[in-house]
N, C-alpha and C positions, 0 to 999 in steps of 0.2 A: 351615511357611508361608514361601516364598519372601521375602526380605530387600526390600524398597522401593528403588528406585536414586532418590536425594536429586538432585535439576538444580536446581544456584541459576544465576540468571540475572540479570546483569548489564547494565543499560541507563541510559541519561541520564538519559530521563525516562517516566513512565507516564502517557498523554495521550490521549486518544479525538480520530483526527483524523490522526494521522501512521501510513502504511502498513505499519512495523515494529511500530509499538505495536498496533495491530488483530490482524495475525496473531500475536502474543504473546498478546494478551488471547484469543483464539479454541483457541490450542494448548494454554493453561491450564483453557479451560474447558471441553476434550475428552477431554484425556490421560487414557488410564486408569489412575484412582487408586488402582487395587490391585496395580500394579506401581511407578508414580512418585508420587515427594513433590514438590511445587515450590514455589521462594523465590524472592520478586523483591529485588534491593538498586538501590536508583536514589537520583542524588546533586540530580538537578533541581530546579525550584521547580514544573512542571508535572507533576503528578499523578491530576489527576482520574479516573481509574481506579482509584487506590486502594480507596479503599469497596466496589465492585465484587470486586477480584480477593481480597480480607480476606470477602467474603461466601461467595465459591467454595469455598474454606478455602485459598486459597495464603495464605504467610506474605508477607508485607512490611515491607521494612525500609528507612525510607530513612536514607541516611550522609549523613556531616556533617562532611568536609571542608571545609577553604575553597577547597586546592589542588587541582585535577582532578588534575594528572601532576607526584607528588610519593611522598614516602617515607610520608607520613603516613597517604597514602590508599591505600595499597597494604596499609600496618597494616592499619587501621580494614577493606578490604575482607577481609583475610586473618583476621581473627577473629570475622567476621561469617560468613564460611564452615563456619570450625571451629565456632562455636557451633549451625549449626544440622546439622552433620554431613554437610557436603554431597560428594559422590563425583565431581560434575562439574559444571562453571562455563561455562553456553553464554553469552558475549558479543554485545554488539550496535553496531555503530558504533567508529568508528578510537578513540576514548578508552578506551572499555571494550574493546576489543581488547588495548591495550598494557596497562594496568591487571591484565585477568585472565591475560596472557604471564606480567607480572612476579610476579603474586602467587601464578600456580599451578607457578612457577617452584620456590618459596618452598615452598609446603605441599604439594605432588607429587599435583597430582588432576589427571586429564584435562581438556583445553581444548577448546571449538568456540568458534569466531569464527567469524558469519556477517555476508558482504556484503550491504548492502539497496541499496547505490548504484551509480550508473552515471551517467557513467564516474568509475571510482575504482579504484585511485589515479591521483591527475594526475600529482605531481610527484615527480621520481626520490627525495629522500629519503624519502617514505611510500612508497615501491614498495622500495626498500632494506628497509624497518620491517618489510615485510610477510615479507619473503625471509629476513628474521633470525628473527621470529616464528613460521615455517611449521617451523622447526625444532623447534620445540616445540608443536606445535598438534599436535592429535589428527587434528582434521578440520576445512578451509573447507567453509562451507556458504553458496550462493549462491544468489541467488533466479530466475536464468534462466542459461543456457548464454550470453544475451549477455553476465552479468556475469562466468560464467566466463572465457569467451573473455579476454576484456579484460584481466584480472586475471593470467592467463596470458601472455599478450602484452607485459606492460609490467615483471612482478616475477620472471618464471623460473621460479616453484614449477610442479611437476608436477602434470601433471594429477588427476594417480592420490591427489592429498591432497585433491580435489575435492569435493562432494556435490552436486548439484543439487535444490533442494526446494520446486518450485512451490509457490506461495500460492496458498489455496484457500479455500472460504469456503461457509457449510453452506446448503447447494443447496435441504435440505428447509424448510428455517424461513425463511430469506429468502423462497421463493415462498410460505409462507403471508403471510408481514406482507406482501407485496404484493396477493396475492389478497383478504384483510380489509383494506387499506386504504379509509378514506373520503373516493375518488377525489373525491366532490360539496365537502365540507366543505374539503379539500386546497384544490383549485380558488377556493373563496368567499374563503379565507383570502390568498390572494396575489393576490385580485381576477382569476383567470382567467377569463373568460367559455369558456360551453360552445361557442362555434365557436373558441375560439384554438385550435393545435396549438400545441404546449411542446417546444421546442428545449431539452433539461436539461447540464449540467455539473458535475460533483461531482467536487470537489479546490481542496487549497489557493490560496491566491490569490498565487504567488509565482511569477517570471519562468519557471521552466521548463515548470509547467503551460499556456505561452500561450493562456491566456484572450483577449489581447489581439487575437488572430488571430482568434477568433469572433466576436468585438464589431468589430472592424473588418469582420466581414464580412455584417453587419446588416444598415446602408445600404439593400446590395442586396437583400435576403432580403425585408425589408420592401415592398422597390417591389412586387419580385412577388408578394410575397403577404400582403395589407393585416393577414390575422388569424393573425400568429404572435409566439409570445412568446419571451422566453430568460429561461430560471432557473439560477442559478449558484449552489450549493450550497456553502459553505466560507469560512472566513476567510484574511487573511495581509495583509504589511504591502503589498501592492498594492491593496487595497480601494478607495481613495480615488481611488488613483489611476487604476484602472478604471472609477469612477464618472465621473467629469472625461471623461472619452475618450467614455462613453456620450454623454455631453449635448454636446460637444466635435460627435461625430458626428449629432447630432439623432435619436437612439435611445433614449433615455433612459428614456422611457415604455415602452418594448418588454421592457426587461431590469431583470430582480426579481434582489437581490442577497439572498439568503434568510441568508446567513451561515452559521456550524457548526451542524450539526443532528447531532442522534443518529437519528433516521427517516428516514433516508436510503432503506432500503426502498420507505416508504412515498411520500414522495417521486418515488423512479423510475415506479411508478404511474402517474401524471397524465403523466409524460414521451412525446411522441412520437416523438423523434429523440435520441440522446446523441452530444453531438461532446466528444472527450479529444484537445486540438490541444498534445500533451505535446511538450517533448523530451526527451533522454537518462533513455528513461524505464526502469528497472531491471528492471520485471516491469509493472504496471497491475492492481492490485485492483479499481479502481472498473471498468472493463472489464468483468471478470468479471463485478459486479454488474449491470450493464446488462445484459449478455447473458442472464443468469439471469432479468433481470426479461422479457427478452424484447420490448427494446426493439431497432430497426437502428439502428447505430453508425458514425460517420467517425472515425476518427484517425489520426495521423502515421505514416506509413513507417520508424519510427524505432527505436535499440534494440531491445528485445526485446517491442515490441508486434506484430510480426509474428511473434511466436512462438506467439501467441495467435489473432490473426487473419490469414485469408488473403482476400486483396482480392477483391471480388466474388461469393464464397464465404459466409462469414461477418462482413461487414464490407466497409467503405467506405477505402482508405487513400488520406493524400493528404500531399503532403510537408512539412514540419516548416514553418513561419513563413510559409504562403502562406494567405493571406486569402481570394486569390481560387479554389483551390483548393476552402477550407472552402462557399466561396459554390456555385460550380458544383457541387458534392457534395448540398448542401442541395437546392438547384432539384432536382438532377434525385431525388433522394429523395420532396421535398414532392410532385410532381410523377407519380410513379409509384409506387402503393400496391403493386403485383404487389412488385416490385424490394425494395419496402421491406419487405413483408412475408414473402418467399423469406430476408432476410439473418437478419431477428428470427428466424424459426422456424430456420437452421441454426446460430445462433448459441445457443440455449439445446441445441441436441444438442451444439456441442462447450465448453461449460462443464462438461459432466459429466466430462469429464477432469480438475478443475482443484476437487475435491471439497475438503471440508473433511478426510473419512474419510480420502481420502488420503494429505491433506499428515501427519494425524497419524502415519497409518501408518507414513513414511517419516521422521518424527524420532523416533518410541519404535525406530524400526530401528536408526538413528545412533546413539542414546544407551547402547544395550544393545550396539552393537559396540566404541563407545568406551570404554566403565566394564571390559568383560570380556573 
């Protein structure tokens, strides 16, 4: 029988809600568990996945540092490894980057460091960090050719140390929690009446997602069309302050702040229109889900959302921080069912590129060229 190849994996935190923690939880709960063993070690105080990914049978382990970037937690990670016999240490984010550098430095196991951000690096010292670490990295692994690109462009590593490994997200069970959603009770619960159309949003509440840009762009949406609502799916520390802006703008009543949800599926359901008014956005998971639910979509011109969608095609694009943009999008959307319903149907053919089966596919490929 074939020996197990051991992936302990290295992250901040385990937290349902942030786009790295999701396809983590997703890649744990597909990987074929008769070739890989997997460990999580996370040093955060967010967790909430735990329980979860301890039901799957992954191990998890969280450490207990005080210092993130210290000698002590390069230990404590380095015996955490050898004790569950791990062969390779895929990291997540610039801490656990230099962390699993120095520690597999240390006990001589292969490294993957995967980018989830864009743009990153900014600043020439972490573009330096990264140039010294590619030395010793097995393989980057980056979640769109924008982040390559970038990465590329700012730090000198070669291409050829690259991987590119779309985020993907399972095509078949999403579209059933949306097709068994209970669109009537959905609707009761957020107080939607059955002539509103639902303008939805799903993503954290924090300046790059520009939320801010959609709710400025109410007003108008409103005047012209008396019965539509916006729901905004997510928390962050803008909450408040996007509340203020609602009633600021005399919208208030129009926009339901529904907060973190785990039925986000279900949720897209009841949605008629999804606008993602992102910037510098790295790849776009919730995207995909839209698309899957087979709803038409506006988003920003921006990063590697046109990697996904192509304007007019499969999708609405309109440029990063224009309000009035998001508004003329919407009209002409609300406005023309043909249009709108041409973008939903091309856009659930091209989410089938963007599978869950495949993303797996393409990290049990990585990990098996890495270890041997």
């Amino acid at each position: 029988m074939q020996k197990k190849i051991n992936i302990v994996h290295l992250i901040p935190a385990i937290s349902f809600g942030g786009g790295a923690e999701n396809v983590l939880y997703h890649l744990l709960r597909t990987i074929d568990r008769s070739r890989f063993q997997m460990t999580v070690l996370y040093w955060g105080p967010n967790d909430d996945m735990a329980a979860d990914l301890r039901d799957m049978g992954v191990k998890v382990i969280k450490l207990s540092f005080k210092r993130v970037i210290s000698v002590d937690s390069v230990l404590e990670i380095a015996r955490a490894v050898k004790a569950v016999k791990g062969d390779l240490l895929h990291t997540h984010f610039m801490d656990a980057d230099l962390l699993g550098f120095l520690t597999t430095r240390w006990i001589r196991i292969p490294l993957i460091a995967q980018i989830h951000s864009f743009p990153f690096p900014v600043c020439k010292r972490h573009a330096w960090r990264y140039w010294w670490m590619s030395l010793g990295i097995s393989r980057i692994i980056s979640v769109s050719q924008t982040v390559k690109k970038y990465i590329v462009s700012k730090t000198g590593i070669g291409e050829e140390r690259f991987r590119v490994v779309y985020n993907g997200i399972d095509l078949k069970v999403f579209d059933q929690r949306v097709q068994k959603a209970d669109r009537a009770a959905l609707r009761q619960a957020f107080k939607i009446s059955e002539d509103d159309r639902v303008i939805g949003n799903v993503s954290r509440l924090i300046p790059d997602k520009g939320q801010e840009f959609l709710i400025r762009a109410m007003p108008v949406i409103c005047q012209a069309f008396p019965v539509v609502k916006l729901l905004i799916v997510g928390d962050g520390p803008l909450r408040a302050g996007l509340e203020h802006l609602a009633c600021s703008l005399g919208v208030a009543e129009r926009i339901i702040f529904a907060g973190k949800r785990r039925d986000v599926p279900e949720l897209l359901s009841i949605m008629d229109f999804f606008v993602f008014p992102t910037f510098h956005e790295a790849f776009g998971i919730c995207v995909l889900e839209a698309m899957a639910a087979g709803i038409p979509i506006i988003a920003t011109d921006d990063a590697a959302i046109p990697e996904i969608i192509t304007h007019g095609e499969n999708g609405w694009l309109v440029s990063p921080g224009s309000s009035e943009q998001i508004g003329e999008a919407l009209k002409r959307l609300l406005s023309n069912a043909e249009l709108s319903r041409r973008l939903a149907e091309n856009a659930r053919e091209r989410v089938k590129a963007f599978s869950l089966e495949q993303m797996r596919v393409v990290y049990e490929q990585v990990y098996r060229e890495s270890v041997h």
